[in-house]
TIVO-2410 file (N, C-alpha, C; in nm, 3 decimals):
# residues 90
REC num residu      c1      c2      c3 atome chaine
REC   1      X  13.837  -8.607  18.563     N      A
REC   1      X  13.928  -8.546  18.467    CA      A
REC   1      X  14.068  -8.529  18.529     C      A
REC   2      X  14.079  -8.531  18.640     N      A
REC   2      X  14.174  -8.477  18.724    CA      A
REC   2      X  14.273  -8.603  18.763     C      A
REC   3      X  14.209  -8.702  18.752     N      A
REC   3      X  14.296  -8.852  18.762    CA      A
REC   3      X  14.338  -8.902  18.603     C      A
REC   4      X  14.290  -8.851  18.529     N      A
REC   4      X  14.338  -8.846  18.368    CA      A
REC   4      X  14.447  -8.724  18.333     C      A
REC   5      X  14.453  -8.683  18.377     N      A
REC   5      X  14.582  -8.583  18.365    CA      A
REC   5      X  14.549  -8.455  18.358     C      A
REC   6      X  14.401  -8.407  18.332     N      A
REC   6      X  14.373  -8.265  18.332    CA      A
REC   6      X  14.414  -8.177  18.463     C      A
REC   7      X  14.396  -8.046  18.401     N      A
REC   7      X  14.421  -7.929  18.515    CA      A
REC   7      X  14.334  -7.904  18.563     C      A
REC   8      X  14.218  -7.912  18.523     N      A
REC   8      X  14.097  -7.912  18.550    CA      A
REC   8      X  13.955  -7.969  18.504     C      A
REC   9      X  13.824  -7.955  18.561     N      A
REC   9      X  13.740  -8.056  18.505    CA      A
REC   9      X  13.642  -8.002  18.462     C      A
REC  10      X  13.680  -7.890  18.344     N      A
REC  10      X  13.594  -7.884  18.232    CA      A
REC  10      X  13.498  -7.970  18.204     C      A
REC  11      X  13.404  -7.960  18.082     N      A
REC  11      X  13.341  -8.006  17.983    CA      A
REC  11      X  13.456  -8.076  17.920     C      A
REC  12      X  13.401  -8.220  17.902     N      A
REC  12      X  13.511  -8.289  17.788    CA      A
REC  12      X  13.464  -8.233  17.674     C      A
REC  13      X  13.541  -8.231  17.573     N      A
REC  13      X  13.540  -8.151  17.484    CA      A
REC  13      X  13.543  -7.990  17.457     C      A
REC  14      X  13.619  -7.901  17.554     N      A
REC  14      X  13.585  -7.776  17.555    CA      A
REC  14      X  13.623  -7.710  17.467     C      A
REC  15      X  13.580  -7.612  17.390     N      A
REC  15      X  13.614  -7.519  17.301    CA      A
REC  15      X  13.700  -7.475  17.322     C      A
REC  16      X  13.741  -7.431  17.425     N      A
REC  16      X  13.834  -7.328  17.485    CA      A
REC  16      X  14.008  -7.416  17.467     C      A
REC  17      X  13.971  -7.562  17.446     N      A
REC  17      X  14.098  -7.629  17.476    CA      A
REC  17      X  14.234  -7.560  17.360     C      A
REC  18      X  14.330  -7.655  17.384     N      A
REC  18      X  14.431  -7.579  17.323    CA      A
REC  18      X  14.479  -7.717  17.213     C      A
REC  19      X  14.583  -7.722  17.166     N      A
REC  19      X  14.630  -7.868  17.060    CA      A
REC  19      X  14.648  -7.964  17.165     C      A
REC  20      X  14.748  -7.951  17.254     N      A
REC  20      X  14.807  -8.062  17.370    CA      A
REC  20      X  14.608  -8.132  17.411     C      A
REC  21      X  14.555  -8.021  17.473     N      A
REC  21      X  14.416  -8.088  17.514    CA      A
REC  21      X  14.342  -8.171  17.417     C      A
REC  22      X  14.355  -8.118  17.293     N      A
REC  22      X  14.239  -8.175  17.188    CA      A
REC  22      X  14.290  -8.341  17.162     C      A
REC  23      X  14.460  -8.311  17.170     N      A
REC  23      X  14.548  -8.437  17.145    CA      A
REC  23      X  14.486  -8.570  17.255     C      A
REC  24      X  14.480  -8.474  17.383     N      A
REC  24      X  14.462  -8.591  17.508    CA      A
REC  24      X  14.289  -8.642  17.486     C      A
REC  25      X  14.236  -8.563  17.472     N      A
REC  25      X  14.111  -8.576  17.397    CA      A
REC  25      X  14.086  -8.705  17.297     C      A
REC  26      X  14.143  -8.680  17.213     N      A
REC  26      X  14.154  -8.795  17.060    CA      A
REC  26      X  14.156  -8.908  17.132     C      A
REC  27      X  14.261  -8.914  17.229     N      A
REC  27      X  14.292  -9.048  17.307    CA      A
REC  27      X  14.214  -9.103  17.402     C      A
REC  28      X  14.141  -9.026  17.486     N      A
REC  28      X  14.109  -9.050  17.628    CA      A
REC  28      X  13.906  -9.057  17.586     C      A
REC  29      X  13.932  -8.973  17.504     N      A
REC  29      X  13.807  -8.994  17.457    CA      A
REC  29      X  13.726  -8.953  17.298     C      A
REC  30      X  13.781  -9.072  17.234     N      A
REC  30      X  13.781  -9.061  17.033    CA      A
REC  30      X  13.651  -8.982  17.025     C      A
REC  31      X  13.530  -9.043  17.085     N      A
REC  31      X  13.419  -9.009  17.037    CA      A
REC  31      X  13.404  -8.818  17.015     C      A
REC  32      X  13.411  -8.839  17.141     N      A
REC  32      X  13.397  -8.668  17.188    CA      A
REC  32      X  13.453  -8.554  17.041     C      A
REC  33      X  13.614  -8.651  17.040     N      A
REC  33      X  13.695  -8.590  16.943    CA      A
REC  33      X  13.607  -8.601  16.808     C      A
REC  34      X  13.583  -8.700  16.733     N      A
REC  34      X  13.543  -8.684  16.638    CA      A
REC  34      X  13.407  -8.609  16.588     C      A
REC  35      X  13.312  -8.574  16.692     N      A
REC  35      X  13.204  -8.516  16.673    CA      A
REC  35      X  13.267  -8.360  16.698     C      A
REC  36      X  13.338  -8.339  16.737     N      A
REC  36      X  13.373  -8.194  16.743    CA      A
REC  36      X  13.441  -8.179  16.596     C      A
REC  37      X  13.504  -8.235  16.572     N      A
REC  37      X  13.592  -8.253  16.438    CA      A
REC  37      X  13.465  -8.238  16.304     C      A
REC  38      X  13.373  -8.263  16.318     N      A
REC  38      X  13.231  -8.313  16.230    CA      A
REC  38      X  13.209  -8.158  16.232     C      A
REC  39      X  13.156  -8.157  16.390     N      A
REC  39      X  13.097  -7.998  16.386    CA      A
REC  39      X  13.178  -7.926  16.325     C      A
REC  40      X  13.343  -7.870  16.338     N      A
REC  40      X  13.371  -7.783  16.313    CA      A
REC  40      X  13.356  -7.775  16.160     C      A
REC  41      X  13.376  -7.888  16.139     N      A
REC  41      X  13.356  -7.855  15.956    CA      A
REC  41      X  13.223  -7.836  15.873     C      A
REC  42      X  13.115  -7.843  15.954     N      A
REC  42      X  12.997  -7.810  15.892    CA      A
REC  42      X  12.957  -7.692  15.927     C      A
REC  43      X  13.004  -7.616  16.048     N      A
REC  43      X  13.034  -7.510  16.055    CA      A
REC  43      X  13.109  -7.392  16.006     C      A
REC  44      X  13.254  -7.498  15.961     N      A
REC  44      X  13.337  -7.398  15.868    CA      A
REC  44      X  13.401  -7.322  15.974     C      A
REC  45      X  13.427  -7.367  16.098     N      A
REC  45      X  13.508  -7.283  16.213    CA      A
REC  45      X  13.564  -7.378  16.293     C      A
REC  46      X  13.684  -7.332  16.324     N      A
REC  46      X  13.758  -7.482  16.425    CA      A
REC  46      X  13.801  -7.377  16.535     C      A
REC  47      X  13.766  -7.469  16.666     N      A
REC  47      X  13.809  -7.402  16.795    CA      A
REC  47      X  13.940  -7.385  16.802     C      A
REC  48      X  14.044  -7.490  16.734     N      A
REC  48      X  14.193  -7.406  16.731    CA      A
REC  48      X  14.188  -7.296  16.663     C      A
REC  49      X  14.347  -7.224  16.695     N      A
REC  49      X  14.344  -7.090  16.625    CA      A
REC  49      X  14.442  -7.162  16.456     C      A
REC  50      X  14.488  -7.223  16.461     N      A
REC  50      X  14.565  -7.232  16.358    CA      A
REC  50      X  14.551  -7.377  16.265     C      A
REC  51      X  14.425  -7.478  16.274     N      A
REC  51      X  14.407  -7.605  16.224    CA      A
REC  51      X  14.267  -7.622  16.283     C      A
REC  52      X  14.203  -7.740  16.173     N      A
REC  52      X  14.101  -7.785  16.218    CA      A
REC  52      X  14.164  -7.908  16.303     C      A
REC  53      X  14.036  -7.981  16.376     N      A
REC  53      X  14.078  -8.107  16.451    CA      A
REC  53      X  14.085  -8.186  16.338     C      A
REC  54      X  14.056  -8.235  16.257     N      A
REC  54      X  14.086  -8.310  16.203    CA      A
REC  54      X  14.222  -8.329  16.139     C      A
REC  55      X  14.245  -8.229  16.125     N      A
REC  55      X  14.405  -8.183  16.088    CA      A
REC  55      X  14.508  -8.210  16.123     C      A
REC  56      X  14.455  -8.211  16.286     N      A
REC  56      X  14.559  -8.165  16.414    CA      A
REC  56      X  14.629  -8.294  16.388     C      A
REC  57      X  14.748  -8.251  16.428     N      A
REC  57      X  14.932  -8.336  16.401    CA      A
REC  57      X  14.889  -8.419  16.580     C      A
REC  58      X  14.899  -8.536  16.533     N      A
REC  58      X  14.898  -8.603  16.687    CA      A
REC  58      X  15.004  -8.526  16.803     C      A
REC  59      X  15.089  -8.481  16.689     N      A
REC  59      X  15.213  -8.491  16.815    CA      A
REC  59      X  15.230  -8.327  16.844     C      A
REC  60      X  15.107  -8.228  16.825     N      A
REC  60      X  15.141  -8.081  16.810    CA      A
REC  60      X  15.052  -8.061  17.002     C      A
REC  61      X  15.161  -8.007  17.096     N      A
REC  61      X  15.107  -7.968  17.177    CA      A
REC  61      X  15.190  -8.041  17.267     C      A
REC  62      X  15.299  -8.143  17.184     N      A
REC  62      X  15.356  -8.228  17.305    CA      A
REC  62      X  15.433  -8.187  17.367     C      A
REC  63      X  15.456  -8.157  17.505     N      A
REC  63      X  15.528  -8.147  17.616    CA      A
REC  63      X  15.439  -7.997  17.704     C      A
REC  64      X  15.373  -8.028  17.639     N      A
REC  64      X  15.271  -7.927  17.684    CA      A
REC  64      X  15.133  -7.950  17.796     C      A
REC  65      X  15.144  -7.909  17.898     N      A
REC  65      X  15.020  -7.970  17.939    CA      A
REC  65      X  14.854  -7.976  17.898     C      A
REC  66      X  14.775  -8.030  17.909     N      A
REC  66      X  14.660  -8.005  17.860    CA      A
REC  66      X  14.559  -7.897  17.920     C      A
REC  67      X  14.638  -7.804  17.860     N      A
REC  67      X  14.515  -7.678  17.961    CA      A
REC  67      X  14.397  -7.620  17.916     C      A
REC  68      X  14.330  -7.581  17.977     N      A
REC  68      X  14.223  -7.547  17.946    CA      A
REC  68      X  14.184  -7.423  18.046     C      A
REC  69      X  14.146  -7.252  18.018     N      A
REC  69      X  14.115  -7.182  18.073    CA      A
REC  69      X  13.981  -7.246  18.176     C      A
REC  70      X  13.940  -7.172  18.302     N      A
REC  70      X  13.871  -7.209  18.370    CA      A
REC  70      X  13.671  -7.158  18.314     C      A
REC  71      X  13.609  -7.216  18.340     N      A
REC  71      X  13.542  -7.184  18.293    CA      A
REC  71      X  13.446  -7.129  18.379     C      A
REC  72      X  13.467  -7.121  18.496     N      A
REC  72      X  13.384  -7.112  18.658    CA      A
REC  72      X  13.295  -7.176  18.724     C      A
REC  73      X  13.211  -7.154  18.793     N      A
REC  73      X  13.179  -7.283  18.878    CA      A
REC  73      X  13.013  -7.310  18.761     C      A
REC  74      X  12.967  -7.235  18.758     N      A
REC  74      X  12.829  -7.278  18.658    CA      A
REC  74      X  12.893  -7.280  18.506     C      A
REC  75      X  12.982  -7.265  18.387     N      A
REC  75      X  13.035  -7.270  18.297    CA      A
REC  75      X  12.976  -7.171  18.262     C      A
REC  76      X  13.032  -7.103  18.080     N      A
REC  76      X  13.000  -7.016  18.043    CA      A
REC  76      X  12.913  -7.035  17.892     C      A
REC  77      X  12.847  -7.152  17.896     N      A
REC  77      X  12.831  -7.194  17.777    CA      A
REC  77      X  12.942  -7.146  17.611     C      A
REC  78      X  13.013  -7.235  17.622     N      A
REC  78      X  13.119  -7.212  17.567    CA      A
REC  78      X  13.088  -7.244  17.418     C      A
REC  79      X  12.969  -7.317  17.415     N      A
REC  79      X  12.904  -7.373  17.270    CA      A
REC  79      X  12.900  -7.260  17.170     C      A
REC  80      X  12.822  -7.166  17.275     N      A
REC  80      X  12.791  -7.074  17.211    CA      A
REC  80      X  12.868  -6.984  17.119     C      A
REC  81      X  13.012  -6.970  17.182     N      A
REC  81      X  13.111  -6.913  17.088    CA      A
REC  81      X  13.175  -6.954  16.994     C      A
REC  82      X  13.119  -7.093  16.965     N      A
REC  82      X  13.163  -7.198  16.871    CA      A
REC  82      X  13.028  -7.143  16.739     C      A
REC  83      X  12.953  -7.176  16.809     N      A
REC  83      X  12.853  -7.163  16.699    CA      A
REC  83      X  12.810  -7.044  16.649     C      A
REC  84      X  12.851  -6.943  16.701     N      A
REC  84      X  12.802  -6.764  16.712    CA      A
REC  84      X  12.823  -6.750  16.551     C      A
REC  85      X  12.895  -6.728  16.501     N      A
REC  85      X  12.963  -6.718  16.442    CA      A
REC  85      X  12.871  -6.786  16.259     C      A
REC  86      X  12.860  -6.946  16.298     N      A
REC  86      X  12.760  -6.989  16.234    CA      A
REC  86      X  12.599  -6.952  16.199     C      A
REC  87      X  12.545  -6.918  16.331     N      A
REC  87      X  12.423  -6.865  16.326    CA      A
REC  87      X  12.383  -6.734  16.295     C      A
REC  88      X  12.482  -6.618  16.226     N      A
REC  88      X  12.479  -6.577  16.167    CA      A
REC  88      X  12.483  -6.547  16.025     C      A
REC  89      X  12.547  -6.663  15.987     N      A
REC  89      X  12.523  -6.710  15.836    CA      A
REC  89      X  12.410  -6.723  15.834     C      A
REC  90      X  12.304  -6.769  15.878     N      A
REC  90      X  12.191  -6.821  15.824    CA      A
REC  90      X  12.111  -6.733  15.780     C      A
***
């Protein structure tokens, strides 16, 4: 991740990312992007604060680096705060 331009080497695809990341994402790796884009909408929750991915403006985040909070050395299952939210609907 770190020879691709990240700050760090997250989970591709992290929840936690920001627009600039999701952007480098789309590019570096479509797939990733579009299944997150799937999820969020069958979920009805998007990890941005202000757009779904699918939404997202190619060019929103530019000049921005792709950051991503750290997540620590074992991660924090980050899924989970994606989906929390969902699994209470049920």
């Amino acid at each position: 991740m770190y020879l691709l331009g990240y700050n760090n080497s997250n989970c591709v695809g992290c929840v936690k990312g920001g627009m600039a990341y999701w952007n480098k994402i789309r590019v570096d790796f479509p797939e990733v992007f579009n299944n997150m884009a799937i999820t969020e909408r069958k979920i009805g929750r998007s990890c941005l604060k202000k757009t779904f991915l699918d939404e997202l403006d190619s060019s929103a985040g530019r000049g921005q680096p792709p950051l991503v909070s750290d997540c620590g050395s074992v991660g924090e299952g980050c899924e989970i705060e994606l989906l929390k939210e969902y699994s209470l609907r049920e």
